[in-house]
NURO-512653 format. One record per atom (N, C-alpha, C): residue number from 1; residue in one letter; y, x, z. Coordinates in Angstrom, 2 decimals, always signed. Atoms other than C-alpha are relative to their C-alpha. Layout:
N
<rec><i>NUM</i><aa>A</aa><py>Y</py><px>X</px><pz>Z</pz></rec>
...
This chain:
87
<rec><i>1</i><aa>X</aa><py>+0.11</py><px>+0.98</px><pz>-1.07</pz></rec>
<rec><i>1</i><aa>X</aa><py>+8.89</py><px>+4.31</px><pz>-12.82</pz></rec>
<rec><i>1</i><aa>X</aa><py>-1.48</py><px>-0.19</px><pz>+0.33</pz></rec>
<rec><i>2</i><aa>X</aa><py>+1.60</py><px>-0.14</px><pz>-0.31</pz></rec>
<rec><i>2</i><aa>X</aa><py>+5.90</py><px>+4.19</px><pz>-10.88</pz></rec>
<rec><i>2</i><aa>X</aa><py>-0.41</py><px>-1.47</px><pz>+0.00</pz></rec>
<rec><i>3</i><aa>X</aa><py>+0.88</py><px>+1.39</px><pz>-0.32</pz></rec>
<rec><i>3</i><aa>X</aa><py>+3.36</py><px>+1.02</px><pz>-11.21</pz></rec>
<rec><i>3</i><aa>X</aa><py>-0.78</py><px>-0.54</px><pz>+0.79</pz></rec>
<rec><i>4</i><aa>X</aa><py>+1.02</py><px>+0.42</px><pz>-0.99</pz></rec>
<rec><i>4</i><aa>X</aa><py>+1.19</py><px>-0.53</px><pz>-8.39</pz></rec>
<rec><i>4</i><aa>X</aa><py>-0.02</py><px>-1.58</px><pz>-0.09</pz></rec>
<rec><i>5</i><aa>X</aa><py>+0.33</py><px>+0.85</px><pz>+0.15</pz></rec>
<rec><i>5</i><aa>X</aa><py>-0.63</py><px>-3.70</px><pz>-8.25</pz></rec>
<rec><i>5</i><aa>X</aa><py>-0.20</py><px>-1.20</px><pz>+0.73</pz></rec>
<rec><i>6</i><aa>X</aa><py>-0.90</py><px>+1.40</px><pz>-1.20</pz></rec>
<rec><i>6</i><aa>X</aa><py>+0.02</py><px>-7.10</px><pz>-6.46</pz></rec>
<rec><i>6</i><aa>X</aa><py>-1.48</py><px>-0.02</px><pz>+0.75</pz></rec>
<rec><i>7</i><aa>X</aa><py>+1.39</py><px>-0.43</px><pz>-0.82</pz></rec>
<rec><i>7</i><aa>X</aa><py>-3.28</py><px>-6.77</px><pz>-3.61</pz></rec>
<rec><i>7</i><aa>X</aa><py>-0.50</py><px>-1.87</px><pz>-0.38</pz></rec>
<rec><i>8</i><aa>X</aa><py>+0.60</py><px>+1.91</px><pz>+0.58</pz></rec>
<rec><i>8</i><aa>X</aa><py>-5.77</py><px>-9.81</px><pz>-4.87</pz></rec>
<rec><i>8</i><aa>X</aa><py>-0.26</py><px>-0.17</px><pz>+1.39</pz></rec>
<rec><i>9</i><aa>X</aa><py>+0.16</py><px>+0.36</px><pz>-1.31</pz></rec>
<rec><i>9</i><aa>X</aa><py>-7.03</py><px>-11.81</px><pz>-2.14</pz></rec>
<rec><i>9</i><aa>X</aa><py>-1.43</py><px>+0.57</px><pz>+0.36</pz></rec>
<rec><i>10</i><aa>X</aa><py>+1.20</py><px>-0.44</px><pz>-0.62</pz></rec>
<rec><i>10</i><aa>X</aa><py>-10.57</py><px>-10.48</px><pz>-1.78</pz></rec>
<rec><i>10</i><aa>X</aa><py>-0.03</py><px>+1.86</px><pz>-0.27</pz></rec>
<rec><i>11</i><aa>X</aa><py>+0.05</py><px>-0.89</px><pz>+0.01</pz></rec>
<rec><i>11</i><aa>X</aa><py>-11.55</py><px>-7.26</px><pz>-1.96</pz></rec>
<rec><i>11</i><aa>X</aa><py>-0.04</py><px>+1.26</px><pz>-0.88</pz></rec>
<rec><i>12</i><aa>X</aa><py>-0.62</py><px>-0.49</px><pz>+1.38</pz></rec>
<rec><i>12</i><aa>X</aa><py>-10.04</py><px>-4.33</px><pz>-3.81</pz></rec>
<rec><i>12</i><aa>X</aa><py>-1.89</py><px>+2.00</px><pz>-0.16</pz></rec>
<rec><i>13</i><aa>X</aa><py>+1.27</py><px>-1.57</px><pz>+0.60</pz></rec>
<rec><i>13</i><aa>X</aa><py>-12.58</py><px>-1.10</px><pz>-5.11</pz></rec>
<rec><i>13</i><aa>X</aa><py>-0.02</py><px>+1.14</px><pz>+1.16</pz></rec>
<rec><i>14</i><aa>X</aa><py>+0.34</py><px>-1.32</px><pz>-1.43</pz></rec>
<rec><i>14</i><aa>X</aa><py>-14.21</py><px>+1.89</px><pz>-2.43</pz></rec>
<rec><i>14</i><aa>X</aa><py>+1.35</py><px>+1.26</px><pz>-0.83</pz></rec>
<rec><i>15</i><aa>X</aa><py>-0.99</py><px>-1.26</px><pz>+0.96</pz></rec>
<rec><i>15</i><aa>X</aa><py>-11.00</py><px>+4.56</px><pz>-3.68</pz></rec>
<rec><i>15</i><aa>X</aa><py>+0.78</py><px>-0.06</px><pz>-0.04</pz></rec>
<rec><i>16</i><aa>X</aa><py>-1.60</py><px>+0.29</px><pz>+0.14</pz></rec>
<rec><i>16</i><aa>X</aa><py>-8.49</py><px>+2.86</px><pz>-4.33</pz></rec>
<rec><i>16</i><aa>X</aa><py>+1.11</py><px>+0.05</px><pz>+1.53</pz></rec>
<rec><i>17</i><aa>X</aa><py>-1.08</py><px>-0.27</px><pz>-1.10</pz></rec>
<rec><i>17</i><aa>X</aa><py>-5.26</py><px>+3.10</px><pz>-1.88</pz></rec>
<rec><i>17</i><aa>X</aa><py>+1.37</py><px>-1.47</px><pz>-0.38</pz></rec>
<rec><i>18</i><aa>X</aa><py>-0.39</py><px>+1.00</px><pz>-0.32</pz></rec>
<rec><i>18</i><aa>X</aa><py>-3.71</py><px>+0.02</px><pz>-0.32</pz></rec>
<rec><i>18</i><aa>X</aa><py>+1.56</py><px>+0.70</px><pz>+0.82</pz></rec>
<rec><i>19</i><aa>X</aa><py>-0.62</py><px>+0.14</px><pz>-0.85</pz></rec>
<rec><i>19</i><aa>X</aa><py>-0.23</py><px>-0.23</px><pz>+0.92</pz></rec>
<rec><i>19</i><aa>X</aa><py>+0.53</py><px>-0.94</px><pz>+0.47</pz></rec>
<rec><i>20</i><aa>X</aa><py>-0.29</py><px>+1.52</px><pz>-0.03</pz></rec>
<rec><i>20</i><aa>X</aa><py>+0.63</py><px>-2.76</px><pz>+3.13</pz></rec>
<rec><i>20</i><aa>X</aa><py>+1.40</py><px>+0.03</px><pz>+0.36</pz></rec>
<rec><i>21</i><aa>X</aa><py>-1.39</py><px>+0.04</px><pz>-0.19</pz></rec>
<rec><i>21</i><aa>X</aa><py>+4.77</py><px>-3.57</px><pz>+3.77</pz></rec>
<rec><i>21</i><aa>X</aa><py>-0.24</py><px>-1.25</px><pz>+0.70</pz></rec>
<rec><i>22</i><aa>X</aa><py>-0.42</py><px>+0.86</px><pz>-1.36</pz></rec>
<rec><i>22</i><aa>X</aa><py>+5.38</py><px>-5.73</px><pz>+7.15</pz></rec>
<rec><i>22</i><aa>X</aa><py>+1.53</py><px>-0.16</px><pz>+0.59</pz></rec>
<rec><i>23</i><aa>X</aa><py>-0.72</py><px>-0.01</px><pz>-0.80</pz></rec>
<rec><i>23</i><aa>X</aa><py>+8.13</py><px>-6.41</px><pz>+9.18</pz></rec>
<rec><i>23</i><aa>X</aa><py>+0.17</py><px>+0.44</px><pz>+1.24</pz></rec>
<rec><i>24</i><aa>X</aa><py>-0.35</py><px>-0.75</px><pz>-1.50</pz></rec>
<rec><i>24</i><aa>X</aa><py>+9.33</py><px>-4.44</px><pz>+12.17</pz></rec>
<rec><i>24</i><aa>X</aa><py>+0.97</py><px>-0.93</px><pz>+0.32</pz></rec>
<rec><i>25</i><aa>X</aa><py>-1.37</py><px>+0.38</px><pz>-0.61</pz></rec>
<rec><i>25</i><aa>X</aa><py>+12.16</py><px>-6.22</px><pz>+13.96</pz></rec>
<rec><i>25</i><aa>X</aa><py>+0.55</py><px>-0.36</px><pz>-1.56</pz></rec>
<rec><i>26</i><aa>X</aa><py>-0.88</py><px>+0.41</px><pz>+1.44</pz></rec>
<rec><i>26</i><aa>X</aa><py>+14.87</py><px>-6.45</px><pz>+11.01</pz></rec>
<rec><i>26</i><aa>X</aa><py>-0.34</py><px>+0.73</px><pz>-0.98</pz></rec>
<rec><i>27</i><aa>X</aa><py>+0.44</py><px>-1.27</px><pz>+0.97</pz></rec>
<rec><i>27</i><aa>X</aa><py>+13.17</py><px>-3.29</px><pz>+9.12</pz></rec>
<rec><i>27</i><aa>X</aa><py>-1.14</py><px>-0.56</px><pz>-0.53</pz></rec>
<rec><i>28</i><aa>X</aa><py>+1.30</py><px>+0.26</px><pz>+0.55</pz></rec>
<rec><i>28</i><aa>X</aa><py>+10.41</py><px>-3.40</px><pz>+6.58</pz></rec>
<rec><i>28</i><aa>X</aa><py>-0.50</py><px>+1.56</px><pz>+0.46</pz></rec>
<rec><i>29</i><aa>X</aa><py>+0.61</py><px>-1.34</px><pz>-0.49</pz></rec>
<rec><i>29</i><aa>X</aa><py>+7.83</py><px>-0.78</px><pz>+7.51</pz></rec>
<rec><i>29</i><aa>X</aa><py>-1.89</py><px>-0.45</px><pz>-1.13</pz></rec>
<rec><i>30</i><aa>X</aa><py>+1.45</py><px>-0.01</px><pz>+0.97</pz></rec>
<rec><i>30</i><aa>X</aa><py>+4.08</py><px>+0.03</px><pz>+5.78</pz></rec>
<rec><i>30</i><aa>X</aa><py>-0.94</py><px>+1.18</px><pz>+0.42</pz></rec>
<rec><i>31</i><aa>X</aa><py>+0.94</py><px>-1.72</px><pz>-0.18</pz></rec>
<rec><i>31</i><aa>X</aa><py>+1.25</py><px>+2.37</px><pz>+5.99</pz></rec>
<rec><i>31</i><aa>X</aa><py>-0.92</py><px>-0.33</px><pz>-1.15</pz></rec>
<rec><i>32</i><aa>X</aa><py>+1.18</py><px>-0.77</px><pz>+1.82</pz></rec>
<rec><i>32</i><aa>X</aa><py>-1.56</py><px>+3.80</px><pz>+3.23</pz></rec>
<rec><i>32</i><aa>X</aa><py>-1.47</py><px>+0.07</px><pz>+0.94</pz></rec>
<rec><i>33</i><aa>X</aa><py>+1.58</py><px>+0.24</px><pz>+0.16</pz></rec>
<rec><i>33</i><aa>X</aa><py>-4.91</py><px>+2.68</px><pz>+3.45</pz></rec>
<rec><i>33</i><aa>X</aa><py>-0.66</py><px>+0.43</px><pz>-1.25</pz></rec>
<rec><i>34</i><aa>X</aa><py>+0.49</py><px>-0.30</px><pz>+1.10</pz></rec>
<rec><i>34</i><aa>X</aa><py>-7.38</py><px>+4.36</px><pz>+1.70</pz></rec>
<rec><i>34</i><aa>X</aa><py>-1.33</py><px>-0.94</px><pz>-0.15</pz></rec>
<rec><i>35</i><aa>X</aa><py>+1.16</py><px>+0.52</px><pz>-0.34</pz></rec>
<rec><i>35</i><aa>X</aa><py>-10.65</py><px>+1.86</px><pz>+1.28</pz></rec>
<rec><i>35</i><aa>X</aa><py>-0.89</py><px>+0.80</px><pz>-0.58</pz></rec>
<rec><i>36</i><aa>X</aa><py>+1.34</py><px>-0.37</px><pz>-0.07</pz></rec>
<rec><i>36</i><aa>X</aa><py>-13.83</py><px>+2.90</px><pz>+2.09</pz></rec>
<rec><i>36</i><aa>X</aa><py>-1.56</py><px>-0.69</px><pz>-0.75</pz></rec>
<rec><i>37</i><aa>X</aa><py>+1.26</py><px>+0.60</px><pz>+0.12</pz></rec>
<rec><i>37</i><aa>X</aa><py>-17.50</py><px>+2.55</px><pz>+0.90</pz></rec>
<rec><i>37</i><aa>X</aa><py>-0.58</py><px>-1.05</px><pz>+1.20</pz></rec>
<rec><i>38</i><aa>X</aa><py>+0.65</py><px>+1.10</px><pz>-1.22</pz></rec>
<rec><i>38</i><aa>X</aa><py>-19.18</py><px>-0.65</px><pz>+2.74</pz></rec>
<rec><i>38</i><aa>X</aa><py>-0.59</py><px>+0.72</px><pz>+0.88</pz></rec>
<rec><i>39</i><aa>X</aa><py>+1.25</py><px>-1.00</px><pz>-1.40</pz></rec>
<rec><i>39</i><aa>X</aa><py>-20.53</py><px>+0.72</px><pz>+6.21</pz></rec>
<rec><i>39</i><aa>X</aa><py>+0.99</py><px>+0.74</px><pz>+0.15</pz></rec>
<rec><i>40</i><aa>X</aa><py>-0.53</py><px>-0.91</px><pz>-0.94</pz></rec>
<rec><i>40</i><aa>X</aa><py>-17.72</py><px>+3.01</px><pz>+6.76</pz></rec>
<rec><i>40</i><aa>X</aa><py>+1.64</py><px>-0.29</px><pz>+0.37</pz></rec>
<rec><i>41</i><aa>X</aa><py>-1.64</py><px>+0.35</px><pz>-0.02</pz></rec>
<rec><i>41</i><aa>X</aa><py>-14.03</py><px>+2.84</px><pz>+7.98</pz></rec>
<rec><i>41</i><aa>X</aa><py>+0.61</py><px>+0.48</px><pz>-1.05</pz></rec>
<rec><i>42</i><aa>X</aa><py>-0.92</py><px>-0.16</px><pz>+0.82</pz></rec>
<rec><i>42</i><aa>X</aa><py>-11.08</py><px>+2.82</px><pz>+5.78</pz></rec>
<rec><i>42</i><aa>X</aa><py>+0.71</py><px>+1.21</px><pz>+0.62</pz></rec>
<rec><i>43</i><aa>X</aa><py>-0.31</py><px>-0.70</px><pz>-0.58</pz></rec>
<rec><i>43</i><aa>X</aa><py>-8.82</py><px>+5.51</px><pz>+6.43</pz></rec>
<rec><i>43</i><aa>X</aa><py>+1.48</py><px>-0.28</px><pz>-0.44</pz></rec>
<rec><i>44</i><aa>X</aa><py>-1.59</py><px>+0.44</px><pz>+0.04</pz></rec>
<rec><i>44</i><aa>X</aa><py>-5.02</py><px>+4.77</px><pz>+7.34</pz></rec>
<rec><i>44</i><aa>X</aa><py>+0.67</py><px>+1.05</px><pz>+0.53</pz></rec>
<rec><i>45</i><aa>X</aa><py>-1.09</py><px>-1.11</px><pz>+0.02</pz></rec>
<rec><i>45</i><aa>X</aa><py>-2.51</py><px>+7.24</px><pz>+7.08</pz></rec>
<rec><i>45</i><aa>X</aa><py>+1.48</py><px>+0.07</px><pz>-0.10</pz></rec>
<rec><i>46</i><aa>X</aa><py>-0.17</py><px>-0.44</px><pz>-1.42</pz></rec>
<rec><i>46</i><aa>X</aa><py>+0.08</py><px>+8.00</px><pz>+8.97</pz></rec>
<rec><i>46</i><aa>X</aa><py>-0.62</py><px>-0.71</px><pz>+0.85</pz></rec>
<rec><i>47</i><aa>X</aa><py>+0.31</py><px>+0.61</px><pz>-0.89</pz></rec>
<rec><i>47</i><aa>X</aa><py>-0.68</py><px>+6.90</px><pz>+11.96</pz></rec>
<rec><i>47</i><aa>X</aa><py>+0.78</py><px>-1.18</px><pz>+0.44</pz></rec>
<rec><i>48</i><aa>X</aa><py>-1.40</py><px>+0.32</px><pz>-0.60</pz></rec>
<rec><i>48</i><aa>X</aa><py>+2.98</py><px>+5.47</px><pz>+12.60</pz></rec>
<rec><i>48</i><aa>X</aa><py>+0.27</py><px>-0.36</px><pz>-1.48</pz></rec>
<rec><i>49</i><aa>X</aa><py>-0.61</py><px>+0.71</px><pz>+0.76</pz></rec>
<rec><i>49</i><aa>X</aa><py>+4.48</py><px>+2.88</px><pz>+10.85</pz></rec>
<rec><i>49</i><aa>X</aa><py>+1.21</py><px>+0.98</px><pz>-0.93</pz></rec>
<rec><i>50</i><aa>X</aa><py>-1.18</py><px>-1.29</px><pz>+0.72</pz></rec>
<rec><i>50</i><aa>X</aa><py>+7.04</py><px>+4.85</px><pz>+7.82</pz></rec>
<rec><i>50</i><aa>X</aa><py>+1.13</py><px>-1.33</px><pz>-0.70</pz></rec>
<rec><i>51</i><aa>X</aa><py>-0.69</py><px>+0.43</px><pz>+0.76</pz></rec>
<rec><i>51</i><aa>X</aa><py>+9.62</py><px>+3.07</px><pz>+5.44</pz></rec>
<rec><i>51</i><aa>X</aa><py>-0.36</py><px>-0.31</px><pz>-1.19</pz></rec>
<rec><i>52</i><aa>X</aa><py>+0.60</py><px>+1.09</px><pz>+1.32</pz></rec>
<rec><i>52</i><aa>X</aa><py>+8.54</py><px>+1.45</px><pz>+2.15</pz></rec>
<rec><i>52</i><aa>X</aa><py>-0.21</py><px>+1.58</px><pz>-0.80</pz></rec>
<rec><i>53</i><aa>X</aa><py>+0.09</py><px>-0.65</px><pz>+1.10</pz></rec>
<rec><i>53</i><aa>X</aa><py>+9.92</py><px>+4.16</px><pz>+0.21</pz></rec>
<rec><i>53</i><aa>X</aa><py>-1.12</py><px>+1.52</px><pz>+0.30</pz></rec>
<rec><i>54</i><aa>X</aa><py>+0.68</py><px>-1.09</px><pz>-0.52</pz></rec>
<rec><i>54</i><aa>X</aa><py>+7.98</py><px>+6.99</px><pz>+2.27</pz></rec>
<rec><i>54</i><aa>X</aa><py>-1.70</py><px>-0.17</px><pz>-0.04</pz></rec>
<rec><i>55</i><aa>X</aa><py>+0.90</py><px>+0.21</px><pz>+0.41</pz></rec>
<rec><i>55</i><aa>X</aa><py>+4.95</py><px>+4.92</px><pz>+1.96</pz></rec>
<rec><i>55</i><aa>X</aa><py>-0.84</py><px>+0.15</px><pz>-1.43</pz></rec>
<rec><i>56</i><aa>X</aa><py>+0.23</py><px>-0.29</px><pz>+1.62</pz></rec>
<rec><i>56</i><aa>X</aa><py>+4.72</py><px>+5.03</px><pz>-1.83</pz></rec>
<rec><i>56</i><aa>X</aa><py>+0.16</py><px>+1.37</px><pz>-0.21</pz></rec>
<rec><i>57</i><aa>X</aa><py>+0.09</py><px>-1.49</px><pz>+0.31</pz></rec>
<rec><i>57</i><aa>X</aa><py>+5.39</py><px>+8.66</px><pz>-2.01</pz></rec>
<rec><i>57</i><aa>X</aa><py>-1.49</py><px>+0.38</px><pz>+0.73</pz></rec>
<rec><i>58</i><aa>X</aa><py>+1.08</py><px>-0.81</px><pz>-0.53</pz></rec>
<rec><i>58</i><aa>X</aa><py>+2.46</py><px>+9.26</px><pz>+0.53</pz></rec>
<rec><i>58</i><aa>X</aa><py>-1.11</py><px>-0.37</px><pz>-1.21</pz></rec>
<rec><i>59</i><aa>X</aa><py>+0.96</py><px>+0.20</px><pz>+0.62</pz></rec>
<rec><i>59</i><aa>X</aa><py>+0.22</py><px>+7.14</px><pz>-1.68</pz></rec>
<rec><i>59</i><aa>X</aa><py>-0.11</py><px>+0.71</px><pz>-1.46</pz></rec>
<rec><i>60</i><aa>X</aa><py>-0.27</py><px>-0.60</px><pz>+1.83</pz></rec>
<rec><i>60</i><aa>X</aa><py>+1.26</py><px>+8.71</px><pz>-5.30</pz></rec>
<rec><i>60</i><aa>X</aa><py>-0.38</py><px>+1.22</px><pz>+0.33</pz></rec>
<rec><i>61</i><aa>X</aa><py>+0.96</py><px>-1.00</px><pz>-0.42</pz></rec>
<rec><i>61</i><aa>X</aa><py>+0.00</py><px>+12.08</px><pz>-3.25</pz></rec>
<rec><i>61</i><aa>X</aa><py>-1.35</py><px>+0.07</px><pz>+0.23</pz></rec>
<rec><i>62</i><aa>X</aa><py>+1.46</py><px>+0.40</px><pz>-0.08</pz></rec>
<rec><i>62</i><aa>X</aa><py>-3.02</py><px>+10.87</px><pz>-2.47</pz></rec>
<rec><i>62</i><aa>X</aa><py>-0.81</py><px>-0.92</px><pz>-1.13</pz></rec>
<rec><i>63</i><aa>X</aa><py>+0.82</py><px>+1.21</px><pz>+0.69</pz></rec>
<rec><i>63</i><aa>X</aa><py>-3.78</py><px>+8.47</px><pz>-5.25</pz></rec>
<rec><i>63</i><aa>X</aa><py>-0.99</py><px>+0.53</px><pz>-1.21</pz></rec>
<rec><i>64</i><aa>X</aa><py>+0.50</py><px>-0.15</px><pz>+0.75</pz></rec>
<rec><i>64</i><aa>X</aa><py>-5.65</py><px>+10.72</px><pz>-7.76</pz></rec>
<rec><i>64</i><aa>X</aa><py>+0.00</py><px>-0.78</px><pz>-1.51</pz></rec>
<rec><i>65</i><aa>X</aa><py>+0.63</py><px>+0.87</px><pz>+1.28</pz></rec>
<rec><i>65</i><aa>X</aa><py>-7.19</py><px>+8.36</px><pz>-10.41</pz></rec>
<rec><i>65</i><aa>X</aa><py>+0.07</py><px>-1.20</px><pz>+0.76</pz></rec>
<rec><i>66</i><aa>X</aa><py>+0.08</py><px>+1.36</px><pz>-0.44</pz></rec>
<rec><i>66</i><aa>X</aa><py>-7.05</py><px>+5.42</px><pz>-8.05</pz></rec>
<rec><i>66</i><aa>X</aa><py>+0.87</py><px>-1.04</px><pz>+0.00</pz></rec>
<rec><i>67</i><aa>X</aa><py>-1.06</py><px>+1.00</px><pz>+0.14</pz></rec>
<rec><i>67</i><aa>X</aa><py>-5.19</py><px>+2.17</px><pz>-8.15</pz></rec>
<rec><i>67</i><aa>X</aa><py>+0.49</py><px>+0.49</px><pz>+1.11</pz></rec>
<rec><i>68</i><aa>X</aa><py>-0.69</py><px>+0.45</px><pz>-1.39</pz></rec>
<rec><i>68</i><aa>X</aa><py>-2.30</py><px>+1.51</px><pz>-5.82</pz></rec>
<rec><i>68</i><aa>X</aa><py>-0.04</py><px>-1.55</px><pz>+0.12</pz></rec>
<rec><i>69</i><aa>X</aa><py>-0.62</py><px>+2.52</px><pz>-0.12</pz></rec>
<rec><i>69</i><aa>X</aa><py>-2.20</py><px>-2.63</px><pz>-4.67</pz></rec>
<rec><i>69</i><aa>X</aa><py>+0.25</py><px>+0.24</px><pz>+1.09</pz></rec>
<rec><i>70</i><aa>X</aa><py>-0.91</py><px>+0.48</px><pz>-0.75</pz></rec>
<rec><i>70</i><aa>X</aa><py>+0.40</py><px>-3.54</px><pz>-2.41</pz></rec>
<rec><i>70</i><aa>X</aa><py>-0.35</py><px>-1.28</px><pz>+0.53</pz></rec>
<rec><i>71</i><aa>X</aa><py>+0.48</py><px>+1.10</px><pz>-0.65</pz></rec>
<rec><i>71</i><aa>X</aa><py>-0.30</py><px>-5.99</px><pz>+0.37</pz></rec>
<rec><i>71</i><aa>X</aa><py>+1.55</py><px>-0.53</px><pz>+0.24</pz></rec>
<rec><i>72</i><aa>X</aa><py>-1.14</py><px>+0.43</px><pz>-0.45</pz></rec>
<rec><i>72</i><aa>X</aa><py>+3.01</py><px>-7.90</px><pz>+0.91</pz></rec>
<rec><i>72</i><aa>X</aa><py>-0.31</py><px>-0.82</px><pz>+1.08</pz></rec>
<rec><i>73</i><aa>X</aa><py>+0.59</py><px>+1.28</px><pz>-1.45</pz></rec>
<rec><i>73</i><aa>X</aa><py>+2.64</py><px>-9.69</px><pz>+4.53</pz></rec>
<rec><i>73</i><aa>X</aa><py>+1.81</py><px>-0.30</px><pz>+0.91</pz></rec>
<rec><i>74</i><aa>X</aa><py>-1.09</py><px>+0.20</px><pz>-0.50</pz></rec>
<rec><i>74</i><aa>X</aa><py>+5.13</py><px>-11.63</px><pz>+6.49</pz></rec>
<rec><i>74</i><aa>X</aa><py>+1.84</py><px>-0.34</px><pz>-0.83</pz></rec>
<rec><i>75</i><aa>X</aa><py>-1.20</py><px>+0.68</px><pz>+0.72</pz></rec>
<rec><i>75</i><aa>X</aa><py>+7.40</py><px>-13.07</px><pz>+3.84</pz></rec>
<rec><i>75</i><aa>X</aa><py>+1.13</py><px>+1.37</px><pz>-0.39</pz></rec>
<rec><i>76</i><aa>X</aa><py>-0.88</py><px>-0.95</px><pz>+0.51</pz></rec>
<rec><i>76</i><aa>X</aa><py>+8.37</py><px>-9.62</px><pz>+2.73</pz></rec>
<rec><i>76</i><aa>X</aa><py>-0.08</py><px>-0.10</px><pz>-1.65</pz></rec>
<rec><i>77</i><aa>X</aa><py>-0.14</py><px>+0.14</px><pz>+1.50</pz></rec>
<rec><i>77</i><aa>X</aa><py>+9.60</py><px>-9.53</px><pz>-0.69</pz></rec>
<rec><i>77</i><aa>X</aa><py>-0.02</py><px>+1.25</px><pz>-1.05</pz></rec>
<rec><i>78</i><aa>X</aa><py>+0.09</py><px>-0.71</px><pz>+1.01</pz></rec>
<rec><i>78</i><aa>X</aa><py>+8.99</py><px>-7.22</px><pz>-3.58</pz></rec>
<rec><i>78</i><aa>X</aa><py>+1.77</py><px>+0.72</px><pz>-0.59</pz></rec>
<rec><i>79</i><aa>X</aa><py>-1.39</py><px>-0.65</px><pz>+0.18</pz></rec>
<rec><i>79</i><aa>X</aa><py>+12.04</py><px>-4.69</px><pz>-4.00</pz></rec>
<rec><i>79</i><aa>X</aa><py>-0.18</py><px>+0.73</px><pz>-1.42</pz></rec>
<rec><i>80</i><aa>X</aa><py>+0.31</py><px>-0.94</px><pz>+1.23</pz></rec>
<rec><i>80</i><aa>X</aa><py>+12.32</py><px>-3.39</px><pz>-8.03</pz></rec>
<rec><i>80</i><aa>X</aa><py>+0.36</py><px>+1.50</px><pz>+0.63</pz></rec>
<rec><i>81</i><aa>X</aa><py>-0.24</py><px>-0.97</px><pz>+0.23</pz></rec>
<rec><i>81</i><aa>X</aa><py>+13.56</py><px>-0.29</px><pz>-6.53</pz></rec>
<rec><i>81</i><aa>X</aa><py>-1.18</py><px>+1.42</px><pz>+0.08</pz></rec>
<rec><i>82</i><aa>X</aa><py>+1.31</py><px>-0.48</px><pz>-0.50</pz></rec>
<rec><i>82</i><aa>X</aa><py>+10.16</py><px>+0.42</px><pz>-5.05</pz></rec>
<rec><i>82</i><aa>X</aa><py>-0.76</py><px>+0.80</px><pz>-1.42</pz></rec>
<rec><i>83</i><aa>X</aa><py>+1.21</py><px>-0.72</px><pz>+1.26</pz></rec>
<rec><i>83</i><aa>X</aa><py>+8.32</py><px>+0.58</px><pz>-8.58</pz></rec>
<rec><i>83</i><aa>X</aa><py>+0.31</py><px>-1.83</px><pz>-0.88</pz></rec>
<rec><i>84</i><aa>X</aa><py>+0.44</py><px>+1.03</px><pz>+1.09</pz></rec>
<rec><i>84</i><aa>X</aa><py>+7.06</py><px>-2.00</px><pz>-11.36</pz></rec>
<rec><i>84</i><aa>X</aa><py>-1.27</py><px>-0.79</px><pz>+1.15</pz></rec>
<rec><i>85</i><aa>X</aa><py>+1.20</py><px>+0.79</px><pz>-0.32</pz></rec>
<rec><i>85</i><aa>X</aa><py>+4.59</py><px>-4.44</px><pz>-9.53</pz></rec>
<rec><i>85</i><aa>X</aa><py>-0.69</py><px>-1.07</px><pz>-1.11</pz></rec>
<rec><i>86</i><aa>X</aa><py>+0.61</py><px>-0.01</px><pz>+1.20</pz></rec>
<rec><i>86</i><aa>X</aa><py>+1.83</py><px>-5.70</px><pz>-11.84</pz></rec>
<rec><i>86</i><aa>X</aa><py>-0.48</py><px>-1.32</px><pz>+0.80</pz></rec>
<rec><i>87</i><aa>X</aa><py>+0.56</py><px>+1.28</px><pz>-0.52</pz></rec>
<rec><i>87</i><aa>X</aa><py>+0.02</py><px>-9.29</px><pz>-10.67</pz></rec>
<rec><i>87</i><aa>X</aa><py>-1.08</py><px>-0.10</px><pz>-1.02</pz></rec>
């Protein structure tokens, strides 16, 4: 089971990979932020909103050595099927 980390409120490390989970209409949707060194943009990937579970696969491709933290926004709730979330 994969682990990712509850997103603190200030600011998380230049490397690490953010995903955030929103609300579409009645759907939850998310995208993969990777943060950047200060001074440059972050880089968000896809472009287009995906599905929770499609989000976490992109990031576990991309995540190397880096944390994952999960932004929960919009009164979306934490699904165990997703993973282990850590606080």
């Amino acid at each position: 089971m994969h682990e990712y980390i509850s997103h603190p409120a200030g600011a998380v490390p230049p490397g690490s990979l953010v995903v955030k989970l929103y609300r579409s209409g009645n759907q939850i949707r998310g995208y993969v932020r990777k943060v950047a060194d200060i001074g440059q943009d972050d880089a968000i990937f896809p472009g287009e909103e995906m599905e929770p579970e499609a989000a976490f696969k992109l990031a576990e491709t991309h995540r190397g050595h880096a944390p994952i933290f999960v932004d929960l926004v919009e009164d979306v709730v934490w699904d165990p099927s997703w993973g282990r979330l850590r606080h």
